[in-house]
C-alpha positions in Angstrom: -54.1 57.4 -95.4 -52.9 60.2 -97.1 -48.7 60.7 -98.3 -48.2 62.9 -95.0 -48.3 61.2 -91.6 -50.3 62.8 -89.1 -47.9 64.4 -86.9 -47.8 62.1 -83.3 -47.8 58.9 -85.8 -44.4 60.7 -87.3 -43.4 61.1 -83.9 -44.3 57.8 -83.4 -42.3 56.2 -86.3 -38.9 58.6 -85.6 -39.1 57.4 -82.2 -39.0 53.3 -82.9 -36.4 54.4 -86.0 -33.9 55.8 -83.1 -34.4 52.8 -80.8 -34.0 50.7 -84.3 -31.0 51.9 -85.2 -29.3 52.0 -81.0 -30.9 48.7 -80.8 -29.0 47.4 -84.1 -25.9 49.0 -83.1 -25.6 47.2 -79.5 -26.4 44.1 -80.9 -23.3 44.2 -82.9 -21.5 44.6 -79.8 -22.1 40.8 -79.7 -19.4 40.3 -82.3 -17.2 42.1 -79.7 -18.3 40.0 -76.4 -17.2 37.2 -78.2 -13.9 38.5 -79.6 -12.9 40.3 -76.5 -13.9 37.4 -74.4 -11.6 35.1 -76.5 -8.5 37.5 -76.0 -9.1 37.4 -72.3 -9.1 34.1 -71.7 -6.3 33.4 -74.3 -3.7 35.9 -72.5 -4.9 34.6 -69.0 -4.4 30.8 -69.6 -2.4 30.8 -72.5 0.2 33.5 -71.3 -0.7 34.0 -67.8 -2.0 37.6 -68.5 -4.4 39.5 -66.8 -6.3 42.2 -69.0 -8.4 44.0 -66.6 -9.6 46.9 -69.0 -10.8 44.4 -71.7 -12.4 42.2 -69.4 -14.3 45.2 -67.9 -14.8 46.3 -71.4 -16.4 43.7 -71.9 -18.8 43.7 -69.1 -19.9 46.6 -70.3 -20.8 46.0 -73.7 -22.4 43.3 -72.1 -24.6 45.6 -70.2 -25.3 47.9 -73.5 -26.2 44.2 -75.5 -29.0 43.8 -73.4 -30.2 47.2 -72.1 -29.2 49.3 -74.9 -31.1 46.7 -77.2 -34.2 46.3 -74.8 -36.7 49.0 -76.3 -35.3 47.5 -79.8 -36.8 43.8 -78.7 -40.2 45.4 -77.3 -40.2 47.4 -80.9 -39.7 43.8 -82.4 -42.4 41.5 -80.0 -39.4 39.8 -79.0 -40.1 40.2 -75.2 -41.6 36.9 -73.2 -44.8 37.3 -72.5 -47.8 35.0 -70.9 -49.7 34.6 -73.8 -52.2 31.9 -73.3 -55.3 34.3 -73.6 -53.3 36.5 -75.5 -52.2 34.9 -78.8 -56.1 33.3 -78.9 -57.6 37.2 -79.3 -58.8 39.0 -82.1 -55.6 41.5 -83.4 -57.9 44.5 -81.8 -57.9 43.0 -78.3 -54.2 42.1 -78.5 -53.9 45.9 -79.1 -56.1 47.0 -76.3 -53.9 44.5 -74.6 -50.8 45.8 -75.1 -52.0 49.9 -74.7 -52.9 48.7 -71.5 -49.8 47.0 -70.1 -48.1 49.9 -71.7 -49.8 52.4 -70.0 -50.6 50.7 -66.4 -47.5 48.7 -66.3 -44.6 49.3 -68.7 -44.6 53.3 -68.7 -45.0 53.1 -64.5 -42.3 50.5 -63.6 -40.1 52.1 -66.2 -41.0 55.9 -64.5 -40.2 54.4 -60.7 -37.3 52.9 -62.1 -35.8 56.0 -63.2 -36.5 57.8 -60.4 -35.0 55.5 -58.2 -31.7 55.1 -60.1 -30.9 58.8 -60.8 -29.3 59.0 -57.3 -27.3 56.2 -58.0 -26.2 57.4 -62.0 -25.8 60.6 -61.0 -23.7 60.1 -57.8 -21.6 58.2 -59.9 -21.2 61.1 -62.3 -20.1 63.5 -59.5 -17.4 61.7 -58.4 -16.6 60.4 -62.1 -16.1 56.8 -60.8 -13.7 54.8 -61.7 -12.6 51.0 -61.6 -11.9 49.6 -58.4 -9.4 47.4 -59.8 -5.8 48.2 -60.8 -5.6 48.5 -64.5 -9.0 48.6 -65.0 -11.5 51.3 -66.8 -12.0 55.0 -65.3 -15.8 54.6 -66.8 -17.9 53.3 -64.5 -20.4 56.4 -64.0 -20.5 55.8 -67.7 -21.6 51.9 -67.0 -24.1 53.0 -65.0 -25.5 55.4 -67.2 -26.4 52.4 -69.0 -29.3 52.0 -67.0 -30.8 55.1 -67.9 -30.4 54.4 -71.3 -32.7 51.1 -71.0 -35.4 53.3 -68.8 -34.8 56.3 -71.8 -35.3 54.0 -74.7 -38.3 51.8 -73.2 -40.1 54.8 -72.1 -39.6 56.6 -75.9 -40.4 53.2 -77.3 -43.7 52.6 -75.4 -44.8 55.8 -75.8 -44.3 55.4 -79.7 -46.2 52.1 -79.1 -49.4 53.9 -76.8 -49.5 56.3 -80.3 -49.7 53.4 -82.8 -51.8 51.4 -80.6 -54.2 54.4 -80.2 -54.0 54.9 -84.4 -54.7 51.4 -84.5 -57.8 50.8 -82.4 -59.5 54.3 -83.4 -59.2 53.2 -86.9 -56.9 55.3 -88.6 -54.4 52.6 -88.7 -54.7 49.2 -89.9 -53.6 46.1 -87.7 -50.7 43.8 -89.1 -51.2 40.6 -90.6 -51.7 38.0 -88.5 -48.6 35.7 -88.9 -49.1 31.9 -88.8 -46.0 30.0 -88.4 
C-alpha cells in the first residue's frame, strides 16, 4: 500500500483514534469510582456524613466508564461474543462475520436505539434537569446525554469497522495475525 491512505480508510483510522482516546480517558475515570467511592462511605460511616453530589458524581462516571468506553472495547475485541463457530474460521470468514453483524445488527439496534432515546435526552435538556435529591448535582440531562454518547461512539466505531472490514476482504488490506495464546 502506498505512504497515503486511501481516503474512507483515513476516515476509518481517525474515527477508532477518537473513540481510542474517549475510550482511554473514561477508563481513567475508574481511578475516580474508586476514590470517590472511598470518601463516601468514609464520611457516611465514619463521620455520619451524607455527600450526595459525590455519590451522584460518582454514578455518573460510572455511566461514562462503561458507555463512554463501549465503542473503545468493540475497537479492542473485548466485547462477549458466541464464538464457537467463530474462533474455528479462517480470518476472512471472521471478517465477513463481523461486516455482517455490524451491518444487520450492531449499526440497526444502535440506529433504533437512538431514535428512541432522543425524546428522553432531549426532554431532559429542555427542562435542564436536575437532582431530585437535596444537595445533589443539577446535571442530570447531562447524565443522560451519556446515552447518546454510547449510540454516537458505537455507530462511528462500526462504521470505521464496516470500512476496514470491506479493505480487508476486497484485498486491499491485509488480515491481522492470528494470535494463539
Amino acid at each position: 500500500m502506498s505512504s497515503t491512505s486511501p481516503p474512507l480508510l483515513a476516515l476509518a483510522r481517525a474515527l477508532q483514534a477518537v473513540n481510542d482516546r474517549l475510550g482511554r480517558a473514561c477508563a481513567w475515570l475508574t481511578l475516580f469510582l474508586v476514590l470517590g467511592t472511598t470518601v463516601v462511605v468514609v464520611l457516611r460511616y465514619g463521620f455520619g456524613i451524607g455527600a450526595i453530589a459525590l455519590q451522584e458524581a460518582v454514578i455518573y462516571a460510572h455511566a461514562l466508564v462503561f458507555m463512554g468506553a463501549a465503542a473503545w472495547t468493540l475497537q479492542r475485541g473485548g466485547h462477549v461474543r458466541v464464538d464457537i463457530f467463530y474462533q474455528k474460521r479462517s480470518p476472512r470468514a471472521q471478517a465477513l462475520t463481523d461486516l455482517l453483524g455490524h451491518l444487520f445488527l450492531l449499526l440497526p439496534v444502535c440506529l433504533f436505539l437512538a431514535w428512541n432515546s432522543w425524546g428522553y435526552v432531549s426532554a431532559s435538556w429542555s427542562t435542564l434537569e436536575g437532582s431530585s435529591d437535596a444537595g445533589g448535582l443539577p446535571y442530570v440531562y447531562l447524565q443522560k446525554s451519556i446515552i447518546l454518547v454510547l449510540l454516537v461512539s458505537l455507530i462511528l466505531q462500526a462504521l470505521a469497522d464496516v470500512i476496514v472490514f470491506a479493505y480487508r476482504l476486497s484485498g486491499r488490506l491485509p488480515f491481522p495475525e492470528v494470535q494463539h495464546g
